[in-house]
N, C-alpha and C positions, 0 to 999 in steps of 0.2 A: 398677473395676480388681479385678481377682482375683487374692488372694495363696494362694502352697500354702505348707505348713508337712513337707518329710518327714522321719520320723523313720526311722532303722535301727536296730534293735534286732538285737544278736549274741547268739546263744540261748547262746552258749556261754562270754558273758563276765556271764552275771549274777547276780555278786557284787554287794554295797553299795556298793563302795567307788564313788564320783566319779572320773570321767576329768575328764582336762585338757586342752583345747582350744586348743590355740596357733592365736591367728588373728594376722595378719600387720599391717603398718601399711596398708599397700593394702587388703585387704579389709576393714577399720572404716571405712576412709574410704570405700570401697564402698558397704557398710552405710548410712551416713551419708547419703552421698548419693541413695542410691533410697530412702529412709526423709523423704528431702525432697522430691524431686521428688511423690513420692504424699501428700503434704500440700497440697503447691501443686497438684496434681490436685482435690485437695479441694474445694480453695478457691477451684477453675473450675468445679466441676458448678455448673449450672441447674437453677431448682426443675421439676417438672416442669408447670408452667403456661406458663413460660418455654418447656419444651421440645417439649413435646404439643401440636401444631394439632390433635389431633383434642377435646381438652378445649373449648378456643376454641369450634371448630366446632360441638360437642355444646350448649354454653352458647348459643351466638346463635342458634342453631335451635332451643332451649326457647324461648328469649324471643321471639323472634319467631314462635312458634308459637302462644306466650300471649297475642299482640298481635293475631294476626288474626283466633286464637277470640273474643276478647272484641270486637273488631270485628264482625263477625260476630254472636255475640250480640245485639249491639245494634242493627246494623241486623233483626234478624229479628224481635225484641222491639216494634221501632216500629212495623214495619210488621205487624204485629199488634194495632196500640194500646195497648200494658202498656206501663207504668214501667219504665225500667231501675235496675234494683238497685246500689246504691251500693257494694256489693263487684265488681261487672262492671268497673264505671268507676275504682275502687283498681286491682283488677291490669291492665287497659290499661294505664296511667297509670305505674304500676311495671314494669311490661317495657317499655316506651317509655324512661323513664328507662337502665336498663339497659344495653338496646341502642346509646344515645345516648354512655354510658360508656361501654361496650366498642369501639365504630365510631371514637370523636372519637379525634382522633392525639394522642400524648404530644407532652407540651412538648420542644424537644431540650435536652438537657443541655450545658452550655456546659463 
């Protein structure tokens, strides 16, 4: 939400001295109430993980990108006849995890 703030400034009243501002019962309670309302706006936004699919998106397409290199890796490795290296077989293992996190559905909330 975007608030403006304008000020008027009269070039030809500037003196020291403080004006006085009669505001009315209406517009406090005015005030008040769009001073609440943009509170409880607040304390609707969603973080933006919550609100960005393309963040999601971006994340399960690392992981699963992680998972098919290191697939990959491995089957190319064997068939080669060399060792797979115990760091190949961590990050499989860890973007598999991931993935597994990110895909499985939330509990519902009762």
């Amino acid at each position: 939400m975007r608030r403006s703030i304008i000020i008027n400034i009269d070039p030809k009243n500037l003196n020291n001295e403080p004006q006085k501002i009669e505001l009315s019962s209406q517009q406090i309670i005015s005030d008040i109430s769009t001073s609440e309302s943009a509170v409880q706006e607040d304390k609707d936004m969603r973080t933006p993980l919550q609100s960005d699919r393309w963040i999601y998106r971006i994340v399960v397409s690392a992981l699963a990108l992680a998972l098919m290199s290191s697939i990959a890796g491995t089957v190319y490795l064997k068939a080669k006849g060399e060792e797979i290296p115990d760091i190949l077989t961590a990050l499989g293992s860890g973007a598999l995890g991931g993935l597994a996190g990110l895909l499985a559905p939330t509990p519902a909330k009762e």
